[in-house]
N, C-alpha and C positions, 0 to 999 in steps of 0.2 A: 247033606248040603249045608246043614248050620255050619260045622267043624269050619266051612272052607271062607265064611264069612268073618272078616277081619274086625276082633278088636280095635277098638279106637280109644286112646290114651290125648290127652293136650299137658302139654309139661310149662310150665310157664319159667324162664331163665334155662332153658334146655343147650345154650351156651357157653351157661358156668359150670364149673366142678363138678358138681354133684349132678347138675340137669344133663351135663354129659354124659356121664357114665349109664341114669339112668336110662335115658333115653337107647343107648345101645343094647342097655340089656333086655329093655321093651321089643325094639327091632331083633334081636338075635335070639327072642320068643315067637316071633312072625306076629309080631302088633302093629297098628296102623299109627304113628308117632305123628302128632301136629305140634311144635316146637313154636312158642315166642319169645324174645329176647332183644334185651333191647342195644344191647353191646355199649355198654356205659362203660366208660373211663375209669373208674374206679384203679383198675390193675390194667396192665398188657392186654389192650383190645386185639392187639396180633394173634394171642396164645387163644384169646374169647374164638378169633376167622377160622383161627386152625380146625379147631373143633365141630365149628360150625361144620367147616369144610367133610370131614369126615362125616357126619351125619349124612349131609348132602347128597353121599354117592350113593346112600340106600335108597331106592324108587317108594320106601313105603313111609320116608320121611317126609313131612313136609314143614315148610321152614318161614317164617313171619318173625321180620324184624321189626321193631315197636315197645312201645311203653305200656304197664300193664293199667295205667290207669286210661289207654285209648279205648275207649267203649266201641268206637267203630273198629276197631281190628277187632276186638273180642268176640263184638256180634258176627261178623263175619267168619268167625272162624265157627262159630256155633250153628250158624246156619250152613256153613256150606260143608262140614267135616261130622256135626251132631256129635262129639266122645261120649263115650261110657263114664271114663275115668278121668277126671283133672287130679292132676296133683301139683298145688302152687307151692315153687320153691325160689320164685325169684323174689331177690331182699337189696338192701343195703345191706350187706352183712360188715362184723367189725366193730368188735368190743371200743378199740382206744380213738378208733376212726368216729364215733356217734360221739365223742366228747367234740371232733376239733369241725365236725359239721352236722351237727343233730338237725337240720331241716331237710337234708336228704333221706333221713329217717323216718320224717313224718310225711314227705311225699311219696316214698316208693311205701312202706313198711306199713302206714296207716292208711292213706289216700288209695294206695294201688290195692292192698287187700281188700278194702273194702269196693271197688270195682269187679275184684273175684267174686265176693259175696254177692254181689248184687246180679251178677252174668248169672251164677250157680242158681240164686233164685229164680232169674229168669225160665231157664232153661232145664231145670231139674233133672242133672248128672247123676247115674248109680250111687256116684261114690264121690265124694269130694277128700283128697288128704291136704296137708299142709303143713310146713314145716316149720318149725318154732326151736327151741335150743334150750339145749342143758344151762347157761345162765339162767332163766328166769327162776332156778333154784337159790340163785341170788345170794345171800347170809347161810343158808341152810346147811347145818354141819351134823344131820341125824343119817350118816351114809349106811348104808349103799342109797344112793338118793332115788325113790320111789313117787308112783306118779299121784298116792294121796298125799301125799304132803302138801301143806299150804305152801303157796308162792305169792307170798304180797312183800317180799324185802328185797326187789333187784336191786341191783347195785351197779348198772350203768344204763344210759339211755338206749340201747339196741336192745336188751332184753329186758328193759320196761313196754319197747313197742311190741317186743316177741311176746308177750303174756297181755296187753292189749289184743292182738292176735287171737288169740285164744279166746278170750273174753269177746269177743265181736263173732268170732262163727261158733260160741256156744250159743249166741241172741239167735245168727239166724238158723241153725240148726232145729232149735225148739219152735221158732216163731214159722216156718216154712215147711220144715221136717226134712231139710237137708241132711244123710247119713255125714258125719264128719270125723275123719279121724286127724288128730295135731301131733305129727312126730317130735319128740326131742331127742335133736343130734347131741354126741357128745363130740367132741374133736376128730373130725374128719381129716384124714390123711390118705396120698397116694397118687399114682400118675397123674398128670394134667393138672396137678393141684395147682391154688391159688399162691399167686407168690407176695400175698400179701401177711403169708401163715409162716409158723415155724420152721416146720421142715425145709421147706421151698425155701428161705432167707437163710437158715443155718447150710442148707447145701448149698448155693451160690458163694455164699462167704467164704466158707470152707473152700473150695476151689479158686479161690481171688486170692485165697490167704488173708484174709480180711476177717476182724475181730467177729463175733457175735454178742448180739446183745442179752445178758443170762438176769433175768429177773429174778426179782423177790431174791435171787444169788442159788436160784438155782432150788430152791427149798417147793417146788410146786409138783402136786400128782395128777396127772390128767389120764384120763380113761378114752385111751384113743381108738379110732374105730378105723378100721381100714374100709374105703369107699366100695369095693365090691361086695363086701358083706352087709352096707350098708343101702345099696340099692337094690340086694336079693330079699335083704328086709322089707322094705319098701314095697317090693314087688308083690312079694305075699298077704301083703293087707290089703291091697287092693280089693282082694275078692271075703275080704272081711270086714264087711260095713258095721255101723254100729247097729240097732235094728230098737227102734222105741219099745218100752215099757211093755207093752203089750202086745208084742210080738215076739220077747224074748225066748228061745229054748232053753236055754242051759245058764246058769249061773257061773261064772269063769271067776277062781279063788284071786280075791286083790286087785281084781277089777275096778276102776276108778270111773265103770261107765256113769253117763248119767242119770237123773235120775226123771230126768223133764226134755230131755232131747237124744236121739240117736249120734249120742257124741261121745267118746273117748279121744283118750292122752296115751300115747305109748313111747315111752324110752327106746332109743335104739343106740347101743351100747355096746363095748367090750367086755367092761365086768372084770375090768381086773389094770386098774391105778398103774401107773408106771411113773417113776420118779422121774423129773426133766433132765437129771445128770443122767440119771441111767440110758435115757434116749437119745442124748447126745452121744455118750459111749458107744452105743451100738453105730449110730453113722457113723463115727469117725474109722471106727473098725470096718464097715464096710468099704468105706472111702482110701480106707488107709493112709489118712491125717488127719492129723490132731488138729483141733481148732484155737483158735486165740479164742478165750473169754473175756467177756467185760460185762463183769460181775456190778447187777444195778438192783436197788430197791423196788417194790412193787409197784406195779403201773394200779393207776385209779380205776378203778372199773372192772380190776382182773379179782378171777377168785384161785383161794389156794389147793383146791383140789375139789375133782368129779369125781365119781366111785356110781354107775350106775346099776337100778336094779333093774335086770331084763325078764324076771320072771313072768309077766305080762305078754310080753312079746314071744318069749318059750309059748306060753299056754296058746296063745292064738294060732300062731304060726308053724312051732315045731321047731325052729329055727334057732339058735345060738348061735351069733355071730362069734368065729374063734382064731382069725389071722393074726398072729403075733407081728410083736413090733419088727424081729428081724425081717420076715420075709417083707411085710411092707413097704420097710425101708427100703428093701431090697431092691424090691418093685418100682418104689418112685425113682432113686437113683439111676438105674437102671434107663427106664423111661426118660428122666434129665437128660443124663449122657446120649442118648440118641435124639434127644430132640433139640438140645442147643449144641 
């Protein structure tokens, strides 16, 4: 009779990107998905319905539009659904966007997490995760970037709040005993992506016949993750909390748990750099055209290369994320052409 009793998962941003996908992949495990979102303006609130939409035909989805800092939707969803698992992934996200509006960063990114903290405390969830970003590595050029490394040099105001983040559910982790795991993405790509990203603006271009805009002139390496390897990751730590001091079995080599709270940091990663020329190549050979470039100096707030270490996430999970860029690209293309 357990078996037949349905996990419960609450996604917050299960909307966006990444809340989408994961959310599917929760549902097409037979999970019971409770979704918030608040369909902010940011990018194409139409691509945001679409999605929504799709979720919606699952009977084991359930769907609340809202801001994460409403306490009354929150409580409400805690009372009337109880999850096991939250995993908050709704942000302001957008390195060059938190220069040209940094107070939607401190209400959704500082304000609204800390409303997740304060529910989680409420309510005491198995498992709380949370997603944080490969920026808050900030200056750091000792790669493959690993998760002891110090991060006190961000170097734009979204992944100052993203390591604020971190820094507020390691307080209530210790101080509650909330289990807490903080992902860092590296460069997430792949259908339904955000078209406020690379790929998504380089293929629109490219089919307008319209320049692109090639930073730093092109000289940047980013460790790109394709979004379904990224929410199989995801998915697998769920049932890997962190477990305090004194409850530990086994010692995990390069473990960054802590050492005063059931908290860990986990990379979740490709592991393997890919030059921005070289990625543009590859669309355009998918695409079969070539792009106009316009070729610009580094934006403030961008770093020149991710290289991440996922040996962490190996040991825990088993798992190596390993889609290459062709088939990725493949896949969002793909997805593009059928969806507009």
């Amino acid at each position: 009779m357990e078996n037949q009793i349905k996990k419960i998962v609450f996604i917050t941003g299960s909307s966006g990107f990444i809340g989408y996908h994961l959310a599917m992949f929760f549902l097409s495990n037979d999970w019971k998905v409770v979704g918030l979102d608040a369909l902010t303006d940011y990018y194409d609130v139409k691509l945001k319905k679409a999605r929504q939409k799709n979720l919606c035909e699952n009977s084991n989805f359930h769907n609340y539009e809202g801001f994460i800092q409403d306490t009354k939707i929150l409580n409400k969803i805690f009372l009337d659904h109880k999850p096991n698992i939250v995993i908050h992934l709704a942000a302001q996200a957008g390195v060059r966007y938190s220069i040209e509006n940094p107070m939607s960063y401190v209400e959704t990114n500082l304000l609204g997490t800390f409303q997740i903290l304060e529910i989680a405390r409420k309510y005491k969830p198995e498992h709380l995760l949370m997603a944080s970003t490969s920026s808050v590595y900030g200056s750091n050029k000792d790669y493959p970037l690993h998760e002891n490394q110090k991060c006190d040099t961000p170097i734009s105001f979204y992944a100052a709040t993203k390591l604020s983040n971190e820094a507020m559910a390691h307080s209530y982790s210790h101080l509650y005993e909330i289990p807490v795991t903080m992902f860092r993405f590296f460069t997430v790509y792949g259908p339904w992506g955000r078209p406020d990203m690379a790929l998504f603006k380089f293929t629109k271009n490219i089919f307008l016949g319209e320049p692109i805009d090639v930073y730093n002139r092109g000289n940047m390496l980013r460790d790109f993750t394709y979004v379904e390897d990224l929410v199989k990751a995801i998915f697998l730590l769920t049932s890997k909390e962190p477990k305090k001091i004194n409850e530990r079995k086994e010692i995990i080599k390069n473990d960054n748990i802590s050492a005063v709270a059931p908290f860990r940091v986990v990379n979740i990663g490709n592991s393997n750099p890919i030059n921005l020329l070289d990625f543009i190549k590859e669309l355009e050979n998918i695409l079969g055209k070539e792009a106009k470039k316009n070729f610009l100096s580094m934006q403030d707030g961008d770093i020149e290369k991710t290289h991440s270490d996922i040996n962490l996430l190996i040991s825990l999970t088993g798992f190596e994320p390993k889609t290459n860029i062709h088939e990725g690209i493949r896949q969002f293309v793909k997805w593009y052409k059928s969806y507009y």
